[in-house]
C-alpha positions in Angstrom: 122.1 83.8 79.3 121.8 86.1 76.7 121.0 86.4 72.9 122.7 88.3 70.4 120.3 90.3 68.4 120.3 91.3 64.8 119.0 94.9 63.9 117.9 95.4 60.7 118.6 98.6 59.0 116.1 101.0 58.9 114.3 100.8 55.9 113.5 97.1 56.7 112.5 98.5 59.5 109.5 100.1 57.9 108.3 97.4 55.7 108.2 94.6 58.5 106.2 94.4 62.4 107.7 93.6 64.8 108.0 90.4 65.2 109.9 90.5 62.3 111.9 93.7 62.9 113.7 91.8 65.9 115.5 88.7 64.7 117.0 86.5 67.8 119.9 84.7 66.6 120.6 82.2 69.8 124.6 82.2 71.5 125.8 78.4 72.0 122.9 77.9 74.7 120.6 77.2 72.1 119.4 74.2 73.6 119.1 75.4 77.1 117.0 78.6 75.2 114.8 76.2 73.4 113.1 75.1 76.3 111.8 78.4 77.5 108.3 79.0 76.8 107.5 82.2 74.6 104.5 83.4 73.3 103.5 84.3 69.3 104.6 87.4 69.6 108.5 86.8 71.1 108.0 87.8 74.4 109.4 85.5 77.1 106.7 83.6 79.7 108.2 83.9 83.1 107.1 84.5 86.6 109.0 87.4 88.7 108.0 85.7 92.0 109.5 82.6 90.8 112.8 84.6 89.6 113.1 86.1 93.0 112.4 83.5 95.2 114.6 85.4 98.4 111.7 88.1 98.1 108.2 86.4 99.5 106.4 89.1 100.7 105.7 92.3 98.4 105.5 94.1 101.5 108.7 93.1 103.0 111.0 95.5 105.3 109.6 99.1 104.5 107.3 98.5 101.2 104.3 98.5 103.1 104.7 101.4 105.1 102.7 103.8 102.8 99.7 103.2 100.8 99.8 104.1 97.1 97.9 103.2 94.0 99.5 100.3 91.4 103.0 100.1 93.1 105.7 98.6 91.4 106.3 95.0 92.9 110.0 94.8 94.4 110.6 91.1 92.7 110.2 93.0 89.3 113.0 95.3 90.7 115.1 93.2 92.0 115.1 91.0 89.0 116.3 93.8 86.7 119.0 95.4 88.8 120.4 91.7 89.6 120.1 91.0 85.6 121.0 94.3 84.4 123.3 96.5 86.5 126.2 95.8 89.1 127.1 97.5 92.6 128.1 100.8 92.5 125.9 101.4 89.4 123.7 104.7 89.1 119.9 103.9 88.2 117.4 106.5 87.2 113.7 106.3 87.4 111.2 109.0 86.2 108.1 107.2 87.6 109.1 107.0 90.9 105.8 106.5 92.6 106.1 105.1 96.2 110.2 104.3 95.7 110.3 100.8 95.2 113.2 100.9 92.5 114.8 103.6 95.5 114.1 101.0 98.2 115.6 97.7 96.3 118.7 99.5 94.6 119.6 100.8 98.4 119.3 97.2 99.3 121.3 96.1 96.6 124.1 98.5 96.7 123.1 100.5 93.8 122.7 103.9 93.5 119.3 105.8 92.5 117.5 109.3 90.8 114.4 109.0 91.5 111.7 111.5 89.9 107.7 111.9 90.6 105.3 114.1 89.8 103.9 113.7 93.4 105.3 115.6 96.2 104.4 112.4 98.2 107.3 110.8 97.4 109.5 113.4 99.4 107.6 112.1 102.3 107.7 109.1 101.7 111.5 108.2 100.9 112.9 109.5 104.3 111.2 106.1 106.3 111.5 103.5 103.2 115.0 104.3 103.0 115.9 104.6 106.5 119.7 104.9 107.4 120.9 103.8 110.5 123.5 101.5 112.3 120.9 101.5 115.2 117.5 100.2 116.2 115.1 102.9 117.4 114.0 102.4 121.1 110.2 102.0 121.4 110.0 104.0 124.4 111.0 107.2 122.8 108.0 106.6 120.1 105.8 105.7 123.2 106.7 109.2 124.7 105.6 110.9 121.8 102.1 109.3 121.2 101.0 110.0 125.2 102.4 113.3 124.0 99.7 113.4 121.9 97.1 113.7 124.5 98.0 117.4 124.9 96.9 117.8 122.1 97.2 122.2 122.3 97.7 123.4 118.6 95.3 122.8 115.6 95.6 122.0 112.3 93.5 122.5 109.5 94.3 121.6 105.9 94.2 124.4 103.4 91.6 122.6 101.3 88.4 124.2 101.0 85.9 121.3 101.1 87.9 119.8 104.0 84.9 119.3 105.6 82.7 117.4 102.8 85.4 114.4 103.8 84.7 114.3 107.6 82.2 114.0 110.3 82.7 117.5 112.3 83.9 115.4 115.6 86.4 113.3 114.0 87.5 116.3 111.7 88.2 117.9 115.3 90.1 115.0 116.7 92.2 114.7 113.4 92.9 118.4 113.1 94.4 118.3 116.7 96.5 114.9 116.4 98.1 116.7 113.3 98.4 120.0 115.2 100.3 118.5 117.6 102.6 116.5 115.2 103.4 119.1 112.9 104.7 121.5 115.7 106.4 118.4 117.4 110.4 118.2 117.0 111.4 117.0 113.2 112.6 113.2 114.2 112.2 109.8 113.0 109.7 109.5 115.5 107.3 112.6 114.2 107.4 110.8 110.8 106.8 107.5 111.8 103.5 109.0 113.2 102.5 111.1 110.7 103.2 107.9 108.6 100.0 106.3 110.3 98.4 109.7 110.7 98.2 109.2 107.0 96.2 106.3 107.0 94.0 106.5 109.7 92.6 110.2 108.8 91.6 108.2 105.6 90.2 105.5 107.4 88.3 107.8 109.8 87.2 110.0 106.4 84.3 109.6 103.9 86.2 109.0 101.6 85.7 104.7 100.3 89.3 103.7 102.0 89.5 100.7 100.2 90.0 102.0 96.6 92.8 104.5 95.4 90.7 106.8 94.1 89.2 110.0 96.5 85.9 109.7 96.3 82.5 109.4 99.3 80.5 106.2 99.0 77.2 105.2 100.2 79.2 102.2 102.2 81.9 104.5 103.6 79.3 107.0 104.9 76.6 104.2 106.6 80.1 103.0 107.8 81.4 106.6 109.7 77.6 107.0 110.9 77.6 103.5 112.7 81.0 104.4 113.7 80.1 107.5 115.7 78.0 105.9 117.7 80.5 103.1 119.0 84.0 104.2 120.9 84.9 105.5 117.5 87.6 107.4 119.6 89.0 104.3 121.6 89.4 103.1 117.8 91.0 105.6 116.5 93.8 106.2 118.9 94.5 102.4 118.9 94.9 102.5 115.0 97.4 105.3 115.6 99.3 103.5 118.3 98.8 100.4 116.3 100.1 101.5 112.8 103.1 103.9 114.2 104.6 100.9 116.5 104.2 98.5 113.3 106.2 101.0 110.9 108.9 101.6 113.9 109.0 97.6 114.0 109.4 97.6 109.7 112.4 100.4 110.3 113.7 98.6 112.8 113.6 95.0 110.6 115.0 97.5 107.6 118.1 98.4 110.1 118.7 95.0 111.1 118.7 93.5 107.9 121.2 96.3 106.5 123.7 96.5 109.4 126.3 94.0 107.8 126.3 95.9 104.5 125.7 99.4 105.9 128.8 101.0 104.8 128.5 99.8 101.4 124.9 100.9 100.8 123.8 103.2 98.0 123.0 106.8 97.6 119.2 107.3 96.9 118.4 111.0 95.4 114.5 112.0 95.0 112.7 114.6 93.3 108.5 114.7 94.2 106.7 117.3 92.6 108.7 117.3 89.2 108.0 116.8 85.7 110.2 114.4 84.9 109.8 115.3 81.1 111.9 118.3 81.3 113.5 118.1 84.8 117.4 117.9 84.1 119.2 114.5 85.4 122.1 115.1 87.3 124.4 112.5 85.8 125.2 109.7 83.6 123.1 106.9 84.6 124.0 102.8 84.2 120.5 102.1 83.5 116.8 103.1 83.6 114.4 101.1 85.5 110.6 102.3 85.8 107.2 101.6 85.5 104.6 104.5 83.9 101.0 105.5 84.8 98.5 102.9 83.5 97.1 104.6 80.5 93.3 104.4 82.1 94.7 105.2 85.6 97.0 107.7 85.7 95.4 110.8 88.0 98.0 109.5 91.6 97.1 113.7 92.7 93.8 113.1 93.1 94.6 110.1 94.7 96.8 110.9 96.7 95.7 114.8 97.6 93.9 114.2 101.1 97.6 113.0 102.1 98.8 115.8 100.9 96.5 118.4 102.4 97.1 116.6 105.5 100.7 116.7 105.1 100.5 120.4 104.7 100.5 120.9 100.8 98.6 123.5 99.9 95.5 123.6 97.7 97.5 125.6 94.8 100.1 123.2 95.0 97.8 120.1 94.6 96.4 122.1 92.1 99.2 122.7 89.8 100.1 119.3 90.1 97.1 117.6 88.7 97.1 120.2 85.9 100.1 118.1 84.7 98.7 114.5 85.1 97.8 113.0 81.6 93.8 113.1 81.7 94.2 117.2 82.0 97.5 117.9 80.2 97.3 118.0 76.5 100.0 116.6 74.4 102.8 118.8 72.4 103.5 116.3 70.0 101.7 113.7 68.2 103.8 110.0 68.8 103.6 107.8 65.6 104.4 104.2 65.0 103.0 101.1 63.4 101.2 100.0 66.0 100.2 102.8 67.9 98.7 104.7 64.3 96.2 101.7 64.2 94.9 102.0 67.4 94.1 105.8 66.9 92.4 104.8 63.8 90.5 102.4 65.6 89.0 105.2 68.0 86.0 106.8 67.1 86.1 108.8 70.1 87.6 112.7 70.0 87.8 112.1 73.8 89.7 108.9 73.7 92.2 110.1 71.1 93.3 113.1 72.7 93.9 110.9 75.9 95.8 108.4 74.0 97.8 111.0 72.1 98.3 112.9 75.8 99.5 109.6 77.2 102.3 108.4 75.1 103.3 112.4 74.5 103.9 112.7 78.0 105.3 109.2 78.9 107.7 108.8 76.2 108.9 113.0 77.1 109.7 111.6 80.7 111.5 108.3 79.0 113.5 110.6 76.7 114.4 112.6 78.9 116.0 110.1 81.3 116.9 107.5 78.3 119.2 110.8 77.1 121.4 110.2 80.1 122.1 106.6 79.9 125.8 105.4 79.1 126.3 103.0 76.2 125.0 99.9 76.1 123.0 100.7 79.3 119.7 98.6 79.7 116.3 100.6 79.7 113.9 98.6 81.8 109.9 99.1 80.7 107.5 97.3 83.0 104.0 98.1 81.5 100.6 96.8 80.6 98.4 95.9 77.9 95.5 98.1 78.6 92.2 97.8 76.2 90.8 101.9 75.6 87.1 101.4 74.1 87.7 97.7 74.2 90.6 97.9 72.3 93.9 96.2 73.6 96.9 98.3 73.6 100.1 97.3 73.5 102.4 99.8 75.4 105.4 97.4 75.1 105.6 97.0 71.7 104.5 100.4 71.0 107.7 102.0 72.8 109.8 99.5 71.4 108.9 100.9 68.1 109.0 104.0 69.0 112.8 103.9 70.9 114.7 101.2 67.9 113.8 103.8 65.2 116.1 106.2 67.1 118.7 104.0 67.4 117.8 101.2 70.8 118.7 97.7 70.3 115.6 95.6 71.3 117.0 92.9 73.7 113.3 91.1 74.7 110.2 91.3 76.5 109.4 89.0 79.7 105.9 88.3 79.8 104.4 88.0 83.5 101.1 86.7 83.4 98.8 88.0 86.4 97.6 85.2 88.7 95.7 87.5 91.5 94.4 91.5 91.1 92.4 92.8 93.5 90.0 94.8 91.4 87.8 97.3 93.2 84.1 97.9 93.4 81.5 97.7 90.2 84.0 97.6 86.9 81.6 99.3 84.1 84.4 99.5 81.8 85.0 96.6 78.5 87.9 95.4 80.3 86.0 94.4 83.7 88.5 91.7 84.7 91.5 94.0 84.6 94.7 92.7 82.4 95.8 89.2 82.1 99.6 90.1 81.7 102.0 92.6 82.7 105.5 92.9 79.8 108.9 93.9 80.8 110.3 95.8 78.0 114.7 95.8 77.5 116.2 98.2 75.5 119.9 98.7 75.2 121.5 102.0 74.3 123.0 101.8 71.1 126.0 104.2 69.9 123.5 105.6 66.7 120.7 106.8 69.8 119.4 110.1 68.9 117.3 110.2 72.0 
C-alpha cells in the first residue's frame, strides 16, 4: 500500500511546518489506511520486528560476528529493501558501519556500495559476506589454532601507549598470538581467528569491555588484577578457541543458508577509511539505505582504534581518521531549516552549537553526495533518532526532510519504531539518562526537480 502525496509549491513551503507542508491524500485503501495508528506529527507507529517476522534474532547468520557500537538492526534493512527496491537493484550506503545493509542486500539479491569512515569495515566485510558453495572443515581451523602454540614472531601495535591498556604478561601473550596470525597464510581460516583475536585482546585489556567507548575503569582493572592470579592463560586460549569455532559455525550456517540461491546473489563493494562526503560513487544507485552517527555519539575511531592497532593500522592512520569524525571536524557550511534554526536558538552553549552545526554539515555532505547518484523516483531510506542536546529534543527526521523537499525530494512518510529494550551503559550523567524512546524511518523519493 501506498499514498499518493501532494507537494506544495515552494512558497507554501515556507509559510507552513511540516505537518502541513506534507498533505497525504489516501489511494482507494482508505479504509484499510485508517486503521493504522499514527502519531500527531504524521509519522507511522509500527514495529520492524513485527514487519520482519522471518528475522528473530538480530544476530542471525554472520551479524554477530564483530562487535561495533549502535549497529543498524537487519529487520530495519530488510524491511526497506523488501518495500523499496527489487532483485538485481544497486543500493548505496554512506554509513556503512559494521555492513548490515551489505549483509542483508547480499541475502536478498541486491546489490550494494557501501562507504565508512572506519577502515574496520574492510576487515570486517570479507567474513559477513562470505562466498562459498562449500562448508569449511573444522579440522583445517583446528590445525591453525595448535599452530598457534609456536607462537615464534611478535607483534606489537604501533600505538604508543599500548601498554597503558595491558598487564605486561598478557600484553606478551597477545603480542605473540597476533605475531603468529599476521605472518600465518592469508585464508579464511587466519581471519576467522583474528576475528576472535579481536575480541578477546579487548576482553583481556583494561579497557571497560562492556561499553563501546575506549576507556580504563576501576571495575575492568580490579577485574584483570583478580584475573592474573587465576589460569588467566587457560582462559584466554579457550576464549580464542571458543569464539574462532563459533564464527566458523556462523560462516558455515551463512553458506548453507545461501547455497540454493548462490548463483544469483549480489555484488557487495566497500570502501573503509573514506569520507563518504566527497568520495565519488561509482554508479547510478536504485536507492539509498543508511543509518548516520547519533548526533551525541558519533566518535566509532576512538572506539573502535584498539581493533585497529591490533589489526595493524597505524597510529597516523587512526589519527587522521578521527580528525574527520564530527566532535573534531568543523563544519563548512551552516545547514538552515525551520526546525533545525530553533534548536540553535535554543542553545546557549558556543560548544553545543558548533557540534550541532558540525553534525548536520557533515551528515547531510555524505547524504548529498550519495542522494546525487540516485535514479528517479529512487527511495532514500533515513533511519535516525530523536536525540535531546542540553535537554533539548532534536528531531533529525524532520530536520532532513526539510532540508532534502526544498531541493526538490518528495516526502513519502516516516515509520515510527518505538524502543522497547536499550541496553544503556554505566552512570548516564547526561538530561537524557534513559536514552531515546523512538527510533524514525525517514522515505524520500527522488523527484525530477532534485538539485541535490
Amino acid at each position: 500500500m501506498r499514498l499518493k502525496l501532494y507537494k506544495p509549491c515552494s512558497r507554501f513551503m515556507k509559510n507552513r511546518n511540516l505537518e502541513a507542508q506534507f498533505t497525504l491524500f489516501p489511494t482507494d485503501n482508505e479504509f484499510e489506511d485508517s486503521k493504522k495508528e499514527t502519531t500527531s506529527d504524521g509519522a507511522e507507529l509500527v514495529s520492524f520486528r513485527d514487519l520482519v517476522p522471518e528475522i528473530n534474532d538480530t544476530g542471525y547468520l554472520t551479524h554477530a560476528i564483530f562487535a561495533y557500537p549502535a549497529k543498524f538492526i537487519p529487520q530495519i534493512v530488510r524491511y526497506a529493501i523488501n518495500t523499496y527496491t527489487k532483485e538485481g537493484d544497486w543500493i548505496i550506503d554512506p554509513f556503512a558501519g559494521s555492513g548490515t545493509v551489505g549483509v542483508e542486500a547480499y541475502l536478498c539479491r541486491r546489490n550494494a556500495i557501501l562507504f565508512d569512515l572506519n577502515l574496520l569495515l574492510n576487515h570486517i566485510m570479507p567474513l559477513k559476506v562470505y562466498r562459498s558453495k562449500e562448508r569449511l572443515p573444522e579440522a583445517d581451523l583446528h590445525k591453525l589454532l595448535e599452530g598457534m602454540r609456536a607462537r615464534k614472531h611478535r607483534f606489537i601495535p604501533a600505538w604508543s601507549n599500548v601498554a597503558y591498556w595491558y598487564a605486561p604478561e598478557m600484553l606478551d601473550v597477545l603480542s605473540r598470538y597476533w605475531g603468529f596470525i599476521h605472518n600465518a597464510d592469508n585464508t579464511v581460516y587466519s581471519t576467522i581467528v583474528k576475528a576472535a583475536l579481536l575480541k578477546v585482546s579487548k576482553r583481556f585489556s583494561y579497557t571497560e569491555d562492556r561499553t563501546p567507548k575506549l576507556a580504563r575503569s576501576k571495575r575492568k582493572l580490579q577485574a584483570i588484577e583478580e584475573l592474573l592470579k587465576e589460569n588467566w592463560r587457560e582462559q584466554l586460549d579457550e576464549m580464542v578457541h571458543s569464539l574462532s569455532l563459533k564464527t566458523l559455525k556462523s560462516l558455515n550456517d551463512f553458506v548453507v543458508y545461501t547455497q540454493h540461491i548462490f548463483e544469483d546473489l549480489g555484488e557487495i563493494e566497500f570502501h573503509g577509511g573514506v569520507d563518504s562526503s566527497y568520495v565519488a560513487v561509482p554508479r547510478v544507485c536504485d536507492a539509498l539505505i543508511t543509518s548516520p552517527p547519533y548526533l551525541q555519539a558519533q566518535e566509532y575511531i576512538r572506539s573502535t582504534k584498539m581493533e585497529l592497532f591490533w589489526l595493524g593500522h597505524t597510529e597516523e592512520e587512526v589519527k587522521e581518521l578521527s580528525r574527520l569524525e564530527i566532535p573534531y571536524r568543523k563544519a563548512d557550511r551552516v545547514i538552515q531549516t525551520e526546525t533545525l534554526d530553533k534548536v540553535r536558538e535554543m542553545l546557549t552553549r558556543d560548544d553545543l552549537q558548533k557540534r550541532l552545526d558540525s553534525y548536520f554539515c557533515h551528515t547531510v555532505n555524505a547524504l548529498e553526495n550519495s542522494m546525487h547518484q540516485l535514479k528517479l523516483n529512487a527511495a532514500a531510506c533515513i533511519f535516525v533518532g530523536n536525540p535531546r542536546i542540553d535537554g533539548i529534543t532534536v528531531e533529525i527526521w524532520r530536520i532532513l526532510a526539510e532540508y532534502f523537499t526544498e531541493r526538490g525530494f518528495v516526502f513519502e512518510k516516516v515509520y515510527e519504531d518505538r524502543i522497547k529494550t536499550r541496553k544503556l551503559f554505566g552512570a548516564r550523567k547526561n538530561k537524557n539518562p534513559d536514552g531515546m524512546k523512538s527510533e524514525y524511518l525517514l522515505i524520500l523519493r527522488k523527484s525530477a526537480i532534485c538539485h541535490t
